[in-house]
C-alpha positions in Angstrom: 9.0 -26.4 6.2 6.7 -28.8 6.8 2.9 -28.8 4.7 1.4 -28.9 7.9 2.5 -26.0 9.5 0.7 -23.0 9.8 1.3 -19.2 10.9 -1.3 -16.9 12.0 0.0 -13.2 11.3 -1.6 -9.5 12.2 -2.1 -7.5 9.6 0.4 -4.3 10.0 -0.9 -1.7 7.1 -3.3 -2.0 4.1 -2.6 0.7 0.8 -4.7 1.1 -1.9 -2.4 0.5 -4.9 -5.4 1.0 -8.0 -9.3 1.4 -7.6 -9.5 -2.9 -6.4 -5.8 -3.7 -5.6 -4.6 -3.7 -1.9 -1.2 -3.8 -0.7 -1.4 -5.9 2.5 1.9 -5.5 5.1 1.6 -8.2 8.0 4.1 -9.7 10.7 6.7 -12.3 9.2 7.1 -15.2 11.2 10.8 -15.8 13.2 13.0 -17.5 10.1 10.2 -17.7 7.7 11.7 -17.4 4.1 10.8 -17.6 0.4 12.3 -16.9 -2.7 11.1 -14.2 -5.1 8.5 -15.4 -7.4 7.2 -17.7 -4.5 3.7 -18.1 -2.7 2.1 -19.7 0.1 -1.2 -20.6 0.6 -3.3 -17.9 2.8 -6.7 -17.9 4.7 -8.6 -15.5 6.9 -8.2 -16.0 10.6 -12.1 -15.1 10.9 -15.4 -18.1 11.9 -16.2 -19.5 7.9 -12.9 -18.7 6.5 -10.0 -20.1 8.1 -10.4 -23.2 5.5 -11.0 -21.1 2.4 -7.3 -21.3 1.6 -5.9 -19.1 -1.7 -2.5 -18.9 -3.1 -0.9 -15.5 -3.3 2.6 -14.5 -4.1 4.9 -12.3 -2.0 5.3 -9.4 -2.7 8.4 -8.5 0.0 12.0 -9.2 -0.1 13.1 -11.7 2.1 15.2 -8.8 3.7 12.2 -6.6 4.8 11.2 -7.3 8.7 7.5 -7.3 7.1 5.7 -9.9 4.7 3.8 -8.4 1.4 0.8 -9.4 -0.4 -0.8 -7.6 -3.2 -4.0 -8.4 -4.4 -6.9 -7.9 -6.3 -10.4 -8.1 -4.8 -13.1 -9.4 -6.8 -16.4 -7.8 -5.4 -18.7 -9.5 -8.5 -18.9 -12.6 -6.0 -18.5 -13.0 -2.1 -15.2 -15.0 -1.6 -11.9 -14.6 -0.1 -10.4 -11.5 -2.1 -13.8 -9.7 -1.3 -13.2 -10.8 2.0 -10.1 -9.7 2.5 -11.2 -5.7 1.1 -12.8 -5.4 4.6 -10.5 -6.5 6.9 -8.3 -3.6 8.9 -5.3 -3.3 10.2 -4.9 -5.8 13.5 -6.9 -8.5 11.7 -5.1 -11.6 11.1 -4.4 -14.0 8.5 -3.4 -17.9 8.2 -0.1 -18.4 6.1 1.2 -21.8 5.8 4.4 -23.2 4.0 5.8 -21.6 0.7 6.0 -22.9 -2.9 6.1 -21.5 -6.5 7.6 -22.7 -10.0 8.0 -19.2 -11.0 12.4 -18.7 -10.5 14.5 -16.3 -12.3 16.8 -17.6 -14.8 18.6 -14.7 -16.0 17.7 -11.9 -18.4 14.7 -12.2 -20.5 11.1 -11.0 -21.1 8.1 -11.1 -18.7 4.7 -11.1 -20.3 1.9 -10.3 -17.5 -1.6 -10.4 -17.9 -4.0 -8.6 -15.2 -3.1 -9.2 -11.2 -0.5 -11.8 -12.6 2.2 -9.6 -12.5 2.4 -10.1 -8.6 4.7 -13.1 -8.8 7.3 -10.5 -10.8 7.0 -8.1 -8.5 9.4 -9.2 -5.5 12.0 -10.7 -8.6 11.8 -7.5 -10.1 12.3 -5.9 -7.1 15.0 -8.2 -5.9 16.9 -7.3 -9.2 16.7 -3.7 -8.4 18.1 -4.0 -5.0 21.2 -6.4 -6.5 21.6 -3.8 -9.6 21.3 -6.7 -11.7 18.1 -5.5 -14.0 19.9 -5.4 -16.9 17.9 -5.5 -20.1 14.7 -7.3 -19.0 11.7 -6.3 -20.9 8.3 -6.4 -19.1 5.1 -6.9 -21.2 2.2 -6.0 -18.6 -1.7 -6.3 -20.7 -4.6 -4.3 -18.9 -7.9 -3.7 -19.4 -7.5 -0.2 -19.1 -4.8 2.0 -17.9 -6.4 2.2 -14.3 -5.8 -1.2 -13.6 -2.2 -1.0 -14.0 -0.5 -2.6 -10.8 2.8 -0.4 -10.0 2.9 1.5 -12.6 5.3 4.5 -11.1 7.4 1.7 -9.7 7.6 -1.0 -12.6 9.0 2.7 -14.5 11.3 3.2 -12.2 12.7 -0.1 -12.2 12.9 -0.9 -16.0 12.5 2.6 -17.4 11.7 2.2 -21.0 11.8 -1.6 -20.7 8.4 -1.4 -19.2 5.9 -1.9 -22.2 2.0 -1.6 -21.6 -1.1 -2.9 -23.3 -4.3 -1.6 -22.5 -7.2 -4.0 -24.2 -9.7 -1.6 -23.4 -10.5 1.9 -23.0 -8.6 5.0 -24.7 -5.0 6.6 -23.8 -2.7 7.6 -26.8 0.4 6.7 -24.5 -0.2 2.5 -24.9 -1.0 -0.1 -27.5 -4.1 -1.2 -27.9 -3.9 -4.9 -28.5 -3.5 -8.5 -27.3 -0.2 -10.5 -26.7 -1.0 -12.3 -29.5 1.5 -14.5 -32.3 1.4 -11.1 -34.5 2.3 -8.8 -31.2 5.6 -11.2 -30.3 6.5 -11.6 -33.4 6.9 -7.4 -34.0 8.6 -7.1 -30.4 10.6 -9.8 -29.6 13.9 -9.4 -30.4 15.5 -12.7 -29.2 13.3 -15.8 -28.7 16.1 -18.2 -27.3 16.0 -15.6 -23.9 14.1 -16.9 -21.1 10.1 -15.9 -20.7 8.5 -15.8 -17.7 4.5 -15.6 -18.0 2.0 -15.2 -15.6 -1.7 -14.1 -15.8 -5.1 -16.1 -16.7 -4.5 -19.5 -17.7 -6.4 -19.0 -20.9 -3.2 -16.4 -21.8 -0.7 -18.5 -20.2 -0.9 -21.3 -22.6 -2.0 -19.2 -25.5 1.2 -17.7 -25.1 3.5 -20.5 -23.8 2.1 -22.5 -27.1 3.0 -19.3 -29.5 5.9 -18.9 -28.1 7.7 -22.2 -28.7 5.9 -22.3 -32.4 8.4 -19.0 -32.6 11.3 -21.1 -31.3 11.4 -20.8 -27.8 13.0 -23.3 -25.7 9.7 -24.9 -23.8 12.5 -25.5 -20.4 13.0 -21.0 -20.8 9.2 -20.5 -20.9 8.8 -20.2 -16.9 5.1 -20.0 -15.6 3.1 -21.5 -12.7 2.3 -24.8 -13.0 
């Protein structure tokens, strides 16, 4: 596709999925395609906003007739994600071509941090659908258990693969920790597997940097660059 080229889409459903994370189902353009872990770069067809572009990662299969978003609103200042909280179904937005670094590479562990699990969400799902989930391991850190993105679904797609850390706030059922050197070391089993990472870019490279002091090959440490 070219950079230039733009798509304004309706908005076709939005779903609460935890107290500031939306699920946003709009049309898919005729032959527009991505691969999971992808993004484009995404705008409000509204006076003031149709320039205040954002990247956000599909959350869809390329199969569905339907594209996916899910996102996290940040109310604490007034931009796009805020924006986007108030908008209803028949509102449109601005999608232009896709891109993404973040590609499966077979079996391996994903460490997400916050809203950053969104760019596993359509591989994980893509690996249910092709019953090829195997023995991945998901690592997803929260604040607290509420902000847990998917939770029913990332269970039902690993099952006891799926590992969650809370960093604040009380519940028996998780750790209570950071992904830190000490935390990797205890859990991972296998450091020459591929990792994929995604979250804020303070974590990103914290990790990415522990990670290959551990002996991880840097070209199996997958994140968006």
């Amino acid at each position: 596709m070219s950079t230039t080229e733009e798509h304004v889409v309706k908005i076709l459903s939005i779903q609460p999925v935890t107290h500031n994370v939306r699920s946003y189902r709009f049309e898919k353009p005729a032959g527009y395609r991505f691969h999971p872990g992808q993004a484009t770069e995404v705008s409000i067809n509204k006076d003031g906003w149709r320039e205040e572009k954002r990247p956000f990662t599909f959350t869809s299969l390329n199969e569905w007739p339907h594209l996916e978003f899910t996102i996290k609103s940040y109310s604490d200042h007034k931009g796009v994600t805020n924006e986007l909280s108030t908008l209803k179904p028949g509102d449109e937005l601005i999608i232009r071509d896709v891109w993404g670094a973040i590609a499966y590479k077979g079996e391996g562990y994903f460490i997400a941090g916050g809203a950053g699990i969104t760019p596993f969400i359509a591989i994980l799902r893509q690996l249910k659908k092709d019953n090829k989930v195997g023995s991945n391991q998901l690592y997803f850190s929260n604040k607290t258990v509420s902000d847990i993105i998917l939770h029913d679904e990332l269970d039902s797609i690993l099952g006891g693969n799926a590992h969650y850390i809370v960093t604040e706030g009380g519940d028996s059922r998780y750790k209570k920790t950071y992904i830190n050197k000490e935390f990797l070391l205890a859990e991972i089993k296998d450091f020459k597997k591929p990792f994929y990472i995604c979250g804020p870019d303070k974590m990103i490279s914290d990790i990415s940097k522990i990670l290959t002091e551990l002996g991880a090959d840097p070209n199996s440490v997958v994140f968006e660059k």
